[in-house]
C-alpha positions as CSV (number, residue, x, y, z in Angstrom):
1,X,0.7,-35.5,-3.3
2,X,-1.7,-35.1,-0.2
3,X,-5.2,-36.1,-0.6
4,X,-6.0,-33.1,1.6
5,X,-4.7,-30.5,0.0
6,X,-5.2,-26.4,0.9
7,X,-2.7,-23.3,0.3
8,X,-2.9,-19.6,1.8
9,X,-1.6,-16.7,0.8
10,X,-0.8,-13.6,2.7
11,X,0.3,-10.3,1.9
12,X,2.2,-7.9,3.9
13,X,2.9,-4.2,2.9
14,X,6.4,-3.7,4.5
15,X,7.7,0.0,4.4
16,X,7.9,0.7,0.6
17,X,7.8,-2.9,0.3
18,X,5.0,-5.4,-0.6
19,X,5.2,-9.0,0.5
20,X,3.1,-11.5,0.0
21,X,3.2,-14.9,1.4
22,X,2.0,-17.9,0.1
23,X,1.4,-21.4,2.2
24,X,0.8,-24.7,1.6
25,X,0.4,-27.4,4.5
26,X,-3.4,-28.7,4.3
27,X,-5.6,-25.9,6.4
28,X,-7.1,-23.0,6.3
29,X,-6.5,-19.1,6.3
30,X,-6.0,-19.1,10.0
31,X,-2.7,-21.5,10.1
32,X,-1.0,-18.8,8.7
33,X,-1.1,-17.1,12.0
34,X,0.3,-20.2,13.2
35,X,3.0,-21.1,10.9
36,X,4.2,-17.7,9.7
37,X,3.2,-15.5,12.5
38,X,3.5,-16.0,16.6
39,X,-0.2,-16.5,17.3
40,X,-1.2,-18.8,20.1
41,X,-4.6,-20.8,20.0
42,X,-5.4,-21.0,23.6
43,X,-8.1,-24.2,24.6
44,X,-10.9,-22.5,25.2
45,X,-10.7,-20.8,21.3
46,X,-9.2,-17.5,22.0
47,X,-6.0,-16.2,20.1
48,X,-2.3,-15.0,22.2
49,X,-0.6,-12.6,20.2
50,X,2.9,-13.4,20.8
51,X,4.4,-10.8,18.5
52,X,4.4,-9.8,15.0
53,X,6.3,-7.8,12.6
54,X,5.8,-3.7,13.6
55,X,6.2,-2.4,9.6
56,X,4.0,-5.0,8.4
57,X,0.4,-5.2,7.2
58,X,-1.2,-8.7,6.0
59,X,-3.7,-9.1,4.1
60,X,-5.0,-13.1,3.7
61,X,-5.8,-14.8,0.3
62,X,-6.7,-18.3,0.2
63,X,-6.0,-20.4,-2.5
64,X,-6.7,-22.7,-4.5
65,X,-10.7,-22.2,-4.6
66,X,-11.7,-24.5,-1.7
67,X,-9.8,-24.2,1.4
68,X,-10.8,-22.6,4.4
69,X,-14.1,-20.0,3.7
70,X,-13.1,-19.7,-0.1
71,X,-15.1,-21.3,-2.8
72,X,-15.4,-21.5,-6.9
73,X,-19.2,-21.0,-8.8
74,X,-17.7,-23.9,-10.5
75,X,-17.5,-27.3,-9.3
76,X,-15.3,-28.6,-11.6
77,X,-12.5,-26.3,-10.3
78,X,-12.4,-28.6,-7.2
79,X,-11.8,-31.8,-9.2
80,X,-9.4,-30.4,-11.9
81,X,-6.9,-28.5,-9.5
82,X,-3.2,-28.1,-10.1
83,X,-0.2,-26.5,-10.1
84,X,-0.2,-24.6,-13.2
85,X,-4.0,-23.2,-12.5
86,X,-3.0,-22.0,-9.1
87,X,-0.1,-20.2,-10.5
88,X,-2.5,-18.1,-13.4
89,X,-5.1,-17.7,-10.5
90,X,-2.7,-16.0,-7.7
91,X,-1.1,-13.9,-10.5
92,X,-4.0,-12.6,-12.1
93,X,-5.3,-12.0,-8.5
94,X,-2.0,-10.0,-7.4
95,X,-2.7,-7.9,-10.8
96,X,-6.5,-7.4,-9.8
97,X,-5.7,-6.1,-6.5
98,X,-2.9,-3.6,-8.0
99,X,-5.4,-2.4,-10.0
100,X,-7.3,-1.8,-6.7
101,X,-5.1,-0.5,-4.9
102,X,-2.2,1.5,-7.3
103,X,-0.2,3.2,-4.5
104,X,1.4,-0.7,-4.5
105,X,2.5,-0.4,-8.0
106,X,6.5,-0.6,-8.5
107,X,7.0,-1.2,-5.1
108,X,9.6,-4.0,-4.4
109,X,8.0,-7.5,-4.2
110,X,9.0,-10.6,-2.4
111,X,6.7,-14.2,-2.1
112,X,7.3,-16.4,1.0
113,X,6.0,-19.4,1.5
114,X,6.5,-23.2,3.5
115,X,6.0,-26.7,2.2
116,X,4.5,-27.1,-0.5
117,X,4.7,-23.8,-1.7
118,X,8.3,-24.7,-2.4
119,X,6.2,-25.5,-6.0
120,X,3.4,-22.3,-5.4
121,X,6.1,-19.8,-4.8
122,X,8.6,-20.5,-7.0
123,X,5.5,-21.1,-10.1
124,X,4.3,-17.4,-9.5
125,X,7.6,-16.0,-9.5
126,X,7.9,-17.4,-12.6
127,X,4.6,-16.3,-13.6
128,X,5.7,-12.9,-12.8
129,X,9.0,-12.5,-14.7
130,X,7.7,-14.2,-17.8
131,X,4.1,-11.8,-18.1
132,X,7.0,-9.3,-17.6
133,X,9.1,-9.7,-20.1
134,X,6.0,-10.7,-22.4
135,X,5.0,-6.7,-21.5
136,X,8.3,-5.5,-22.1
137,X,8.0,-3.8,-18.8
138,X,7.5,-4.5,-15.1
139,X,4.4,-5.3,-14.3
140,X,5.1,-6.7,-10.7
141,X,8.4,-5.3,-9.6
142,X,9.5,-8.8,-8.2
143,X,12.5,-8.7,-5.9
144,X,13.1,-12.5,-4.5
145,X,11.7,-15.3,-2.6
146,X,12.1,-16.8,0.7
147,X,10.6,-21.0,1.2
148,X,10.9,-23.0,4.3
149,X,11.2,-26.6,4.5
150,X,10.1,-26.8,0.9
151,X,9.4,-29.3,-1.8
152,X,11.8,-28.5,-4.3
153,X,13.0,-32.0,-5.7
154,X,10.6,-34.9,-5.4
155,X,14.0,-37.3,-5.4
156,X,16.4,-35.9,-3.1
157,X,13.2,-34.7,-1.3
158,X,12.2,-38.7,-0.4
159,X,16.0,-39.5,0.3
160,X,16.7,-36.7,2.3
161,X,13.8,-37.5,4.6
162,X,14.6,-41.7,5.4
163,X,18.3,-40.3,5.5
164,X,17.0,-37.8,8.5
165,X,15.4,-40.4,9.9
166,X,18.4,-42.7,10.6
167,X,20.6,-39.9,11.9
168,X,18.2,-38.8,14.3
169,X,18.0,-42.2,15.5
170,X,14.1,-42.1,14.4
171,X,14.9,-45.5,12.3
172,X,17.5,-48.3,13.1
173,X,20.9,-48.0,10.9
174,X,19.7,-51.3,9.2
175,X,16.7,-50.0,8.3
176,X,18.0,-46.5,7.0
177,X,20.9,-48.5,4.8
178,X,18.7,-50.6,3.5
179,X,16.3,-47.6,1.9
180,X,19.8,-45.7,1.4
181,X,20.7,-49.0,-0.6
182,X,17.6,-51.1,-2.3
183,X,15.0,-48.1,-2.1
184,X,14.9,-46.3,-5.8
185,X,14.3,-42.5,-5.5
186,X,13.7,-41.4,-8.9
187,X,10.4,-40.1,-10.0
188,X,9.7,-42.5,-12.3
189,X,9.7,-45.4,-10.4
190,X,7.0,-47.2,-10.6
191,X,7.5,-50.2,-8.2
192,X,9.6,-51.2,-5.4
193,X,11.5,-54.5,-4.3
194,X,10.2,-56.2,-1.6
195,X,13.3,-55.3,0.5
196,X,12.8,-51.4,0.2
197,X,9.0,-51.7,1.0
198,X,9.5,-53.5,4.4
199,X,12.3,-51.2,5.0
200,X,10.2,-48.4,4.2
201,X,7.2,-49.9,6.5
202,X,9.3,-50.4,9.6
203,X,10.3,-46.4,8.9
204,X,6.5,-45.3,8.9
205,X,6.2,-47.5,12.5
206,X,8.7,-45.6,13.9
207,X,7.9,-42.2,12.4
208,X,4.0,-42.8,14.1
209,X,5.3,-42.7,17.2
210,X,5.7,-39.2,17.3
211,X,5.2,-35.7,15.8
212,X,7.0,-36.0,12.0
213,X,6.5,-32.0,11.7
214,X,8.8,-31.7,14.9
215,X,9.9,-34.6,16.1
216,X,10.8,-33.4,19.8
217,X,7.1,-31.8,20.2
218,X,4.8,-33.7,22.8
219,X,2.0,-35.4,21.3
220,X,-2.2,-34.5,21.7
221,X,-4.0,-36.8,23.8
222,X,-6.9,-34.7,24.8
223,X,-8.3,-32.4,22.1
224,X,-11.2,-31.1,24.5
225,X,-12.4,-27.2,24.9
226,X,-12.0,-25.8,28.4
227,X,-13.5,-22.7,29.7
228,X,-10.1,-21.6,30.9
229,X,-7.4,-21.3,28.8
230,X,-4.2,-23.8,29.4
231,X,-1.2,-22.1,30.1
232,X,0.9,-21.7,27.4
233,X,3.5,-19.7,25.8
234,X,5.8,-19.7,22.4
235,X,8.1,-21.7,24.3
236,X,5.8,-24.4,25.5
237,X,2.9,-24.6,22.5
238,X,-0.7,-26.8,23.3
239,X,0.2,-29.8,21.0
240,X,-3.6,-29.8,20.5
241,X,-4.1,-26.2,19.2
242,X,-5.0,-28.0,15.7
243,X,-8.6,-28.8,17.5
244,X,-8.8,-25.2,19.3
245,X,-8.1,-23.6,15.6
246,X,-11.4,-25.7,14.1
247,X,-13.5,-24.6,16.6
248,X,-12.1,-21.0,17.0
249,X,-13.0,-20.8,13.0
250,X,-16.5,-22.0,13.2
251,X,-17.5,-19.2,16.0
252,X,-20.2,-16.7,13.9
253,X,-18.4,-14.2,16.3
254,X,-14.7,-14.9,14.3
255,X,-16.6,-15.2,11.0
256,X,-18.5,-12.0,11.2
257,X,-15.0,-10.3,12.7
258,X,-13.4,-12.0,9.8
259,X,-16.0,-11.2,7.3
260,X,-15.5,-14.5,6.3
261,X,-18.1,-17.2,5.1
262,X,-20.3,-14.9,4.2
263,X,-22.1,-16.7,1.4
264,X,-23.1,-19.2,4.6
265,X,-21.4,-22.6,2.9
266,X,-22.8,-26.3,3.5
267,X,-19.7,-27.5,5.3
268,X,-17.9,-26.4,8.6
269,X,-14.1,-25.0,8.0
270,X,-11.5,-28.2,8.7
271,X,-8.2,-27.9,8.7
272,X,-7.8,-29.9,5.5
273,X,-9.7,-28.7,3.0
274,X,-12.4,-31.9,1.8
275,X,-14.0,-30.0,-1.0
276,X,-11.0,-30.3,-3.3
277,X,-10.2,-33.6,-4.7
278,X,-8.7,-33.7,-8.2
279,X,-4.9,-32.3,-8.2
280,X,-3.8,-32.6,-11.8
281,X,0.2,-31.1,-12.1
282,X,2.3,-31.2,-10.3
283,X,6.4,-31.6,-11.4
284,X,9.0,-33.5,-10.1
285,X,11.3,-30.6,-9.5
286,X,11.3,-27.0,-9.5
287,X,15.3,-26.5,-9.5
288,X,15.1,-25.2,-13.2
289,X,13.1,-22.7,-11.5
290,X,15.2,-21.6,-9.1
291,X,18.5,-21.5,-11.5
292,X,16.4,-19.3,-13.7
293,X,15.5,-16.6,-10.7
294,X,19.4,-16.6,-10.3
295,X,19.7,-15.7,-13.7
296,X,17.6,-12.6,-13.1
297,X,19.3,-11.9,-10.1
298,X,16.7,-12.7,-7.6
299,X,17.3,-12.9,-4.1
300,X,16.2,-16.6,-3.4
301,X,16.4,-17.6,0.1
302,X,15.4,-20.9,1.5
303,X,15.3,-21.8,5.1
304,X,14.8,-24.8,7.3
305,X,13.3,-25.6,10.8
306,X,15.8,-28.2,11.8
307,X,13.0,-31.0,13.5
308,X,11.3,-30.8,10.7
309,X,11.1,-34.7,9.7
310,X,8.6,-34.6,6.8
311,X,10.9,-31.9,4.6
312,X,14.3,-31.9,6.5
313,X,17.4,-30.1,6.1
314,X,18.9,-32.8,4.4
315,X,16.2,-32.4,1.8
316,X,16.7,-29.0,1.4
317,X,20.6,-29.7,1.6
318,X,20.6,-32.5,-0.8
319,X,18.4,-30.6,-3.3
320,X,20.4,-27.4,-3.5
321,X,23.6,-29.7,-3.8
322,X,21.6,-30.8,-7.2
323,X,21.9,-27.3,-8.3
324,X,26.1,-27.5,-8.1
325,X,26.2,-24.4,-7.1
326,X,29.3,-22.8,-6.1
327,X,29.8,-21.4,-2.5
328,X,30.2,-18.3,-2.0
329,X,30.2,-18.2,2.2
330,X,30.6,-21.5,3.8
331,X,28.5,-23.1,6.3
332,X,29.1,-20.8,9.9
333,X,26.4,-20.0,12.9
334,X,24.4,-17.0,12.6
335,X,23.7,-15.3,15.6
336,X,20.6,-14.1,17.1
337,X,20.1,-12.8,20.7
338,X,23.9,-14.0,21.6
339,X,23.1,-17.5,20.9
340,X,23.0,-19.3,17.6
341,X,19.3,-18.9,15.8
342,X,20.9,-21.2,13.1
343,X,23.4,-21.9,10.6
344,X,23.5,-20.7,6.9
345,X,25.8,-20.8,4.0
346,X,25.7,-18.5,1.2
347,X,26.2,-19.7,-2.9
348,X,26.9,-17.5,-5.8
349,X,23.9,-16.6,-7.4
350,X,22.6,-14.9,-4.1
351,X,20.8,-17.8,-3.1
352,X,21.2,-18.3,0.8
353,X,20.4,-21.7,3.2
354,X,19.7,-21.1,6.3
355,X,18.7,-23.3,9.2
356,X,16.9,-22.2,12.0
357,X,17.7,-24.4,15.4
358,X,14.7,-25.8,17.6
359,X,12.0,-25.2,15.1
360,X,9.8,-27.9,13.5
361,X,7.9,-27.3,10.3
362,X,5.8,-24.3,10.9
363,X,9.2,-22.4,11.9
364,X,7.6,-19.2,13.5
365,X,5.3,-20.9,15.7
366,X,8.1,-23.1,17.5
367,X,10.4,-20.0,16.7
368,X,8.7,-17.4,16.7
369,X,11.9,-14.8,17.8
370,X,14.5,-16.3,15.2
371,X,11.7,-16.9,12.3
372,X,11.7,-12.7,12.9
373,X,15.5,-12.3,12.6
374,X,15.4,-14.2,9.5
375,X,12.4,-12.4,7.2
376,X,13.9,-9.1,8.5
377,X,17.2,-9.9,6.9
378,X,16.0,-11.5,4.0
379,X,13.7,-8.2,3.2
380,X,16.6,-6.0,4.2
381,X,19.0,-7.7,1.8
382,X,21.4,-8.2,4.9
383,X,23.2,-11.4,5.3
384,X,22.8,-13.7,8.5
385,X,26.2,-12.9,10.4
386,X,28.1,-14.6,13.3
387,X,28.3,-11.5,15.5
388,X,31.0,-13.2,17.6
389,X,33.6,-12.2,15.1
């Protein structure tokens, strides 16, 4: 688990729909802009809107008490955090703001998320479908999830990252059989032999020598504000916009346009949240999870930026292969703008895998164009298609 720890949650209000997304990657309310939405932070703190779903409309949540402007009465809620408190807290916050806001009721309801939420989305859903079945009635009309580069299975998670590693030619063949061969996966390990550990250490030299959340991104060497902006664009994003999004989130301008921080907290916003640091539960796996949302029919769609080294496809891959699922439509391209956005293959159940090519971990901000293609299918219920047929 990351010492820094911080999850958002965004909703978005599609036509007769209501989505809400929920994030995990260790920052604040404003990264959602950059990992699930096309926003540029420019260098001299001043946000490019690239583009942006038309039907939608977002509103932010951000949770677990903590991160970004958000904060608990209690301080104990910052030492005694988890996976199971997170869940109660989003769901009886999703039920609060029906009750705000009933027009929302019974409308169809989908949960996205990337990273870690691969535990926060798939822990609500659940949430959801057993307080409805409890009730005898539907409560939150759930629909289906969507997770990107997610941490489903803490085993095939760790393989599937050293194993992405040596076929990207990020670590030496040596080095990548010998973690293949002497390293021991399984959660409950609790040591190592001292062949897997200096296998594991030459890895993490390697890996530092670039950007592990897309590993053909250029590197930040000069974090610095200007007064004029650099130029930039979705297709060539300012490796340093991580600095430009601290300061652009501790301007009183954005905070009062924001209405944000407005019990005026003793610490700046940071990207990883330093207030929380007790993370109690969290489980190895959440695959039982995602065979039960097949049970109920849920669509379940999980997708993958494909230079994404931290939680790669062959994560993802080796994680759904856990699930022995059968398939239903076998690995092909999908097609967006007459080249391919991706590949995806389809499994009975309704649960679909779906790359999408050139993107990194945050996939809309390396992607933004594609990352639209796939939430518009996934919320129309349409598959991903290779037009060229």
């Amino acid at each position: 688990m990351e010492q820094c720890r911080s999850s958002d949650h965004s909703e978005s209000i599609a036509t007769g729909k209501l989505f809400i997304e929920t994030i995990f990657l260790g920052i604040g309310v404003l990264f959602i802009l950059l990992v699930n939405f096309p926003f540029i932070l420019l260098a001299n703190a001043y946000i490019v809107l690239v583009s942006i779903f038309p039907e939608a409309n977002v509103l932010f949540l951000e949770s677990p008490a903590g991160v970004g402007f958000s904060y608990s009465n209690k301080s104990s809620d910052y030492q005694n955090g988890g996976d199971t408190s997170t869940a109660i807290d989003n769901y009886v916050f999703l039920l609060n703001w029906l009750e705000r806001f009933p027009e929302y009721k019974g409308r169809d309801f989908y949960i996205s998320g990337e990273s870690y939420a691969g535990h926060y989305v798939p822990q609500l859903a659940h949430t959801i479908i057993q307080h409805n079945l409890i009730a005898n009635k539907t409560l939150i009309n759930l629909k289906g999830i969507i997770i990107g580069n997610a941490v489903i299975n803490d085993e095939t998670d760790t393989r599937g990252m050293y194993d992405y590693f040596g076929s990207h030619a990020i670590t030496s063949d040596e080095t990548a059989f010998t973690i293949r061969n002497y390293c021991n996966f399984s959660p409950n390990s609790v040591t190592q032999s001292l062949t897997c550990i200096d296998a594991v250490i030459d890895a993490s030299y390697n890996i530092d020598a670039i950007d592990i959340y897309n590993i053909y991104a250029p590197l930040c060497f000069d974090g610095n504000l200007t007064t004029k902006p650099k130029k930039t664009s979705w297709q060539n994003i300012d490796p340093c916009s991580d600095y430009y999004t601290r300061a652009y989130m501790n301007r009183q301008d954005v905070q009062e346009a924001l209405h944000a921080n407005v019990t005026k907290l003793g610490h700046d916003w940071e990207p990883c949240s330093r207030i929380l640091v007790g993370w109690h539960d969290s489980p190895a796996t959440v695959i039982p999870l995602l065979k039960e949302f097949i049970k109920y029919k849920l669509r379940v769609w999980i997708y993958s930026g494909d230079t994404d080294a931290i939680v790669p496809i062959t994560s993802t891959k080796y994680s759904i292969i856990a699930m022995k699922l059968p398939i239903k439509t076998k690995w092909h391209p999908w097609i967006h703008q007459r080249e391919a956005g991706g590949y995806v293959q389809v499994y009975k159940g309704d649960l679909t895998l779906a790359t999408v090519r050139g993107a990194g971990h945050q996939v809309p901000s390396f992607q933004p164009k594609r990352a639209l293609a796939l939430i518009k299918h996934f919320l129309s219920g349409k598959q991903l298609t290779d037009s060229r047929r």
